[in-house]
C-alpha positions in Angstrom: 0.0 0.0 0.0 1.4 3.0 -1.0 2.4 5.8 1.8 0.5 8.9 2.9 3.4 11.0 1.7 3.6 9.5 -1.4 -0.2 9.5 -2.0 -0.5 13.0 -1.4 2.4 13.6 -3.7 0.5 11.9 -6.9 -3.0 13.5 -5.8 -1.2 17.0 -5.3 0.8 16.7 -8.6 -2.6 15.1 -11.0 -4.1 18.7 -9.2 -1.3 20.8 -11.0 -1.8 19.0 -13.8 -5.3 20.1 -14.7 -5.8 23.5 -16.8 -8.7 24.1 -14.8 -6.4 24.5 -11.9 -4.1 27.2 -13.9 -7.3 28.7 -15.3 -8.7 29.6 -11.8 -5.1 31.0 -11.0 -5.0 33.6 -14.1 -8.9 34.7 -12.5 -7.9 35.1 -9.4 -5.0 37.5 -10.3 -6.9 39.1 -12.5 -9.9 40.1 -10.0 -6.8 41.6 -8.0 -5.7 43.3 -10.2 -8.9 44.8 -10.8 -9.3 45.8 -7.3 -6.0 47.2 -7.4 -6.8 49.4 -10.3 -10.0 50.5 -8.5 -8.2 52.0 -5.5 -5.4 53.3 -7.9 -8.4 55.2 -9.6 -9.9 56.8 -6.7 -6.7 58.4 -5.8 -7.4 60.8 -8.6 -10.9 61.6 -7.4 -12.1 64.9 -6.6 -12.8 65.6 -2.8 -16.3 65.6 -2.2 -18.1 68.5 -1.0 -19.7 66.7 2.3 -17.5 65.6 4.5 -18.6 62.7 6.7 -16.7 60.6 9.4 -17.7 57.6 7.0 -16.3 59.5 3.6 -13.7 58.2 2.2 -11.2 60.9 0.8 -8.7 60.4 -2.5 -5.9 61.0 0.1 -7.0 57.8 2.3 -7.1 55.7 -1.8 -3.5 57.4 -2.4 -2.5 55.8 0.7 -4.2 52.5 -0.1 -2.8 51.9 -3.0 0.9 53.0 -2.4 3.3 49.9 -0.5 3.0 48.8 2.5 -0.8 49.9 2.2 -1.6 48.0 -1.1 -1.4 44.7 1.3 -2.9 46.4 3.9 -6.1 47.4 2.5 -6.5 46.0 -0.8 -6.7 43.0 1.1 -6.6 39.1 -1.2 -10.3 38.5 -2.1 -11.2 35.8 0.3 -14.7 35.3 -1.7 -14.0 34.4 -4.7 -11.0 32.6 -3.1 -13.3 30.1 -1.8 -15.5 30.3 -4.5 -12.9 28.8 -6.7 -11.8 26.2 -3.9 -15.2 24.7 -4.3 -15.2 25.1 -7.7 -11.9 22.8 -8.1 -13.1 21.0 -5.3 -16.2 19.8 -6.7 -15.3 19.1 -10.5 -12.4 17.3 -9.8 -13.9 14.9 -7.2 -17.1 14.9 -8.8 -15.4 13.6 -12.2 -13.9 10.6 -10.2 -17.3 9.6 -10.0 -18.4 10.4 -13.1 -15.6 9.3 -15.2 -15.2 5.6 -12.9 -11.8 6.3 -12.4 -12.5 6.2 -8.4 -13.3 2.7 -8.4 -10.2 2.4 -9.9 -8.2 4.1 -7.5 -10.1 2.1 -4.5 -9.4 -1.0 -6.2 -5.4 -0.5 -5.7 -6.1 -0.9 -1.8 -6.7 2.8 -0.7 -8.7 2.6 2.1 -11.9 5.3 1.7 -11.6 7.3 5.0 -7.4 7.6 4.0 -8.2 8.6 0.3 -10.4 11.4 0.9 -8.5 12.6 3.8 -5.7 12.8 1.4 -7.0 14.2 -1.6 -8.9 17.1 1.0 -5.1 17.5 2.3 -4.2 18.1 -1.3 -6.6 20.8 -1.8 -5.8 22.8 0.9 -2.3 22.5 -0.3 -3.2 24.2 -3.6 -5.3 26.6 -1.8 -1.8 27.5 0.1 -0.5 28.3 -3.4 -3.1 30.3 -4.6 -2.6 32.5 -1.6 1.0 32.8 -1.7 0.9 33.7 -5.8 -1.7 36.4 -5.1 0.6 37.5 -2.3 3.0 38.0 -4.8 1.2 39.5 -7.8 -0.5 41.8 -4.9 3.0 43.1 -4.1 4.2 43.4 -7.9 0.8 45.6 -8.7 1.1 47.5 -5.7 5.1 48.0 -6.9 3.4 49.1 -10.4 0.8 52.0 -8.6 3.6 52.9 -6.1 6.1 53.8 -8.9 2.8 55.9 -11.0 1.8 57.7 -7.8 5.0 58.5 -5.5 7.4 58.5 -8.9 9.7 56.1 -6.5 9.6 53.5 -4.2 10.4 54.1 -0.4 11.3 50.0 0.7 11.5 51.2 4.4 8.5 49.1 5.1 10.3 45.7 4.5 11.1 44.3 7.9 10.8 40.8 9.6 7.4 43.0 11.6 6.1 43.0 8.4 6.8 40.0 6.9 5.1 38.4 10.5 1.9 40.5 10.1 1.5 39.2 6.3 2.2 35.8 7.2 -0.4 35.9 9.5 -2.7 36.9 7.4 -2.0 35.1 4.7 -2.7 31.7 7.6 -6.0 33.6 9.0 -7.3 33.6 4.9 -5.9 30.2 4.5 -8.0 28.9 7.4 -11.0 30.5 6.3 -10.8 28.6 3.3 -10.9 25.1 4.1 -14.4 25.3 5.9 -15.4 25.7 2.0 -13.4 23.4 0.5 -14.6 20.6 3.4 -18.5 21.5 2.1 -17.5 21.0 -1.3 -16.0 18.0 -0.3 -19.2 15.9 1.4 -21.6 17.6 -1.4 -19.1 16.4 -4.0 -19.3 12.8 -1.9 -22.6 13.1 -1.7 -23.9 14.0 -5.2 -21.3 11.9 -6.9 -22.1 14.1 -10.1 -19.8 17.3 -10.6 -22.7 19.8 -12.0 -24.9 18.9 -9.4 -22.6 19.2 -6.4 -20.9 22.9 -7.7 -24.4 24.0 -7.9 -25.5 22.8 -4.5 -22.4 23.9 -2.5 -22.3 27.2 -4.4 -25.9 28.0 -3.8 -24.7 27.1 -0.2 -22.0 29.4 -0.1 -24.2 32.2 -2.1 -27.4 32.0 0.8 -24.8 32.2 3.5 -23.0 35.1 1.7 -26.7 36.9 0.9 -27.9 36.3 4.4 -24.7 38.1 5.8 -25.6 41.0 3.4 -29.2 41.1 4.3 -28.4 40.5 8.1 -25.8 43.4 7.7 -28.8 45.6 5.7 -30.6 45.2 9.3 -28.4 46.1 11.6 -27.1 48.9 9.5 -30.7 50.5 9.3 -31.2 49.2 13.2 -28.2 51.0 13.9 -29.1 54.1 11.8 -32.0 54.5 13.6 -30.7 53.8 17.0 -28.4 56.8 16.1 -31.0 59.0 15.2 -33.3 58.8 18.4 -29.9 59.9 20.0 -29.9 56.4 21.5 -26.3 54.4 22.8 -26.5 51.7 20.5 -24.0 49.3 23.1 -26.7 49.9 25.4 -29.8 49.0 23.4 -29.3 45.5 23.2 -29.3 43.2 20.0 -31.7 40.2 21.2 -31.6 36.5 20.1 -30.9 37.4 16.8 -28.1 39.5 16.9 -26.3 36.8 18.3 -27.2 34.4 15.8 -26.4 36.9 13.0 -22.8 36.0 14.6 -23.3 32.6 13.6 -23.3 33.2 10.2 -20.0 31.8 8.5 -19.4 35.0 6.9 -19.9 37.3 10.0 -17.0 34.7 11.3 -14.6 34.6 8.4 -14.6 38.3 8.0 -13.6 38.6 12.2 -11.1 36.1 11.8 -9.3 38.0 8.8 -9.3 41.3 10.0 -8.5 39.5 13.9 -11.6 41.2 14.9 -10.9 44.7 14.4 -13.1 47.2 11.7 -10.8 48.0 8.7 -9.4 51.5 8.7 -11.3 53.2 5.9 -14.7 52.9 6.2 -15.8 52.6 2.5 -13.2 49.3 2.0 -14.1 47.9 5.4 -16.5 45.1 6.0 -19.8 47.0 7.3 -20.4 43.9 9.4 -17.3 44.8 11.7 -18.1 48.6 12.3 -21.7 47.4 13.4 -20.4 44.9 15.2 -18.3 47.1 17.1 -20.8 49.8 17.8 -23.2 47.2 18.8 -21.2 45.1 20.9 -21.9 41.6 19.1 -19.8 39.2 20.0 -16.9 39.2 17.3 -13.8 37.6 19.6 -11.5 36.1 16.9 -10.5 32.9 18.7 -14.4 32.3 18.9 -14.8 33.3 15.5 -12.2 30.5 14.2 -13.5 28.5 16.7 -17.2 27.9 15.1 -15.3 28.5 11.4 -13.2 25.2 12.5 -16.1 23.7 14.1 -18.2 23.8 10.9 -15.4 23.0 8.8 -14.7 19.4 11.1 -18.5 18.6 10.7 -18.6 19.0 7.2 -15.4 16.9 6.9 -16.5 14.1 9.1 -19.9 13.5 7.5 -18.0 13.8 4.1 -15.6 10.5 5.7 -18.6 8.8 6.8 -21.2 9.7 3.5 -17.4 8.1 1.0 -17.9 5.0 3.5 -21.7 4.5 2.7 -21.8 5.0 -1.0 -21.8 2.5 -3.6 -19.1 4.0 -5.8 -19.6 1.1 -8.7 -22.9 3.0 -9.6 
């Protein structure tokens, strides 16, 4: 029976070899470079007339889009991140079952529970790699708005403090991640069929990711009109469901990112956080990647025991 190293090595390699894999890469970079080019374009925006404390100024864009900010606030799109995780997630599993070639594989002697446990290990691995390439083409765009804005580049800000803080952010998004990629997993287990399961996990994902909005909608109007009858919104109270607004994977993922603090402009910031801070949810991070781990582990254990049950030969 082959080993555990050496299964991972032939599941992690057949995943490089798929264009699908490279495709999703080129996207990625692409929306980052998009949202790159947004802030660069704000910079030259004219101040608006109205000042608020939640306006966002050109100055504040200038800022975001120069080095170190570019990593700061551009920030590597965590959505669509997981989006394509379940994407490649669910095609390539789902295609085992499709194409027969899992029976194949489980006929060699692979046990079920070890296979799967592999070939999730393998995802995450690639997931890793996305992340550290979009770390990269993050810093080479924000080299390329740096040297159009400031005529120069100022390389104070490399230090080993630095380095640290992107690290662990980079491991914060990482973890974030595999929640997704374990769903895609069991539905891909479960569905045996790779159309089916992408659209079941993503309209998954997509009601978690609308309820967040629509949750967020709520407490923003709550909050606005909390303001307004010159109320303390920390001492109103949020009720049953503000807490389970918490609950929400996204409400957690976006904590856990931004290690529970608001971003600093308020127009790039998650709305979620600002609220959550004015109105006191609970948004500890080591709670928040608590239940994000928790969910992740469930969906990763029924995936085990689902591959058991099924009758691959159909």
């Amino acid at each position: 029976m082959p080993s555990p190293l050496r299964l991972f090595r032939a599941e992690a390699i057949k995943l490089l070899r798929l264009r699908l894999t490279w495709v999703l890469l080129v996207l990625l970079i692409v929306i980052q470079a998009l949202r790159v080019n947004n802030i660069y374009g704000h910079a030259f925006d004219e101040p608006p007339g109205e000042i608020t404390p939640a306006t966002v100024l050109p100055e504040d864009y200038w800022q975001a889009a120069i080095l170190p900010g570019v990593f700061e606030r551009a920030r590597l799109s965590y959505d669509w991140l997981s989006i394509f995780a379940i994407l490649l997630t669910a095609m390539t599993l789902g295609q085992e079952f499709t194409w027969g070639t899992m029976r194949t594989i489980l006929a060699r002697g692979t046990g079920r529970m070890r296979l799967l446990m592999i070939r999730f290990a393998a995802l995450v691995a690639v997931i890793a790699c996305y992340l550290a390439v979009l770390w990269l083409a993050c810093g080479i765009l924000g080299l390329l708005t740096t040297q159009s804005l400031e005529g120069g580049i100022n390389w104070s800000f490399l230090s080993g403090e630095f380095l640290a803080k992107e690290i662990a952010a980079l491991a914060r998004t990482w973890v974030t991640i595999w929640p997704s990629v374990a769903l895609a997993l069991l539905i891909a287990v479960w569905t045996r069929n790779p159309g089916l399961s992408l659209s079941l996990v993503e309209l998954a994902y997509g009601f978690d990711f609308l309820l967040a909005t629509f949750s967020g909608g709520l407490l923003g109007i709550y909050l606005a009109y909390v303001v307004e009858a010159g109320l303390d919104p920390g001492e109103t109270g949020i009720g049953i469901w503000g807490i389970l607004v918490t609950l929400i994977p996204h409400y957690n993922i976006t904590s856990v990112i931004h290690w529970g603090q608001p971003g600093k402009i308020a127009e790039l910031a998650n709305s979620t956080l600002f609220m959550a801070e004015v109105l006191d949810l609970p948004r500890d991070p080591w709670r928040c990647l608590g239940l994000l781990l928790g969910y992740g582990l469930v969906a990763l254990v029924l995936a085990v025991w689902t591959f058991q049950r099924k009758d691959v030969t159909l």
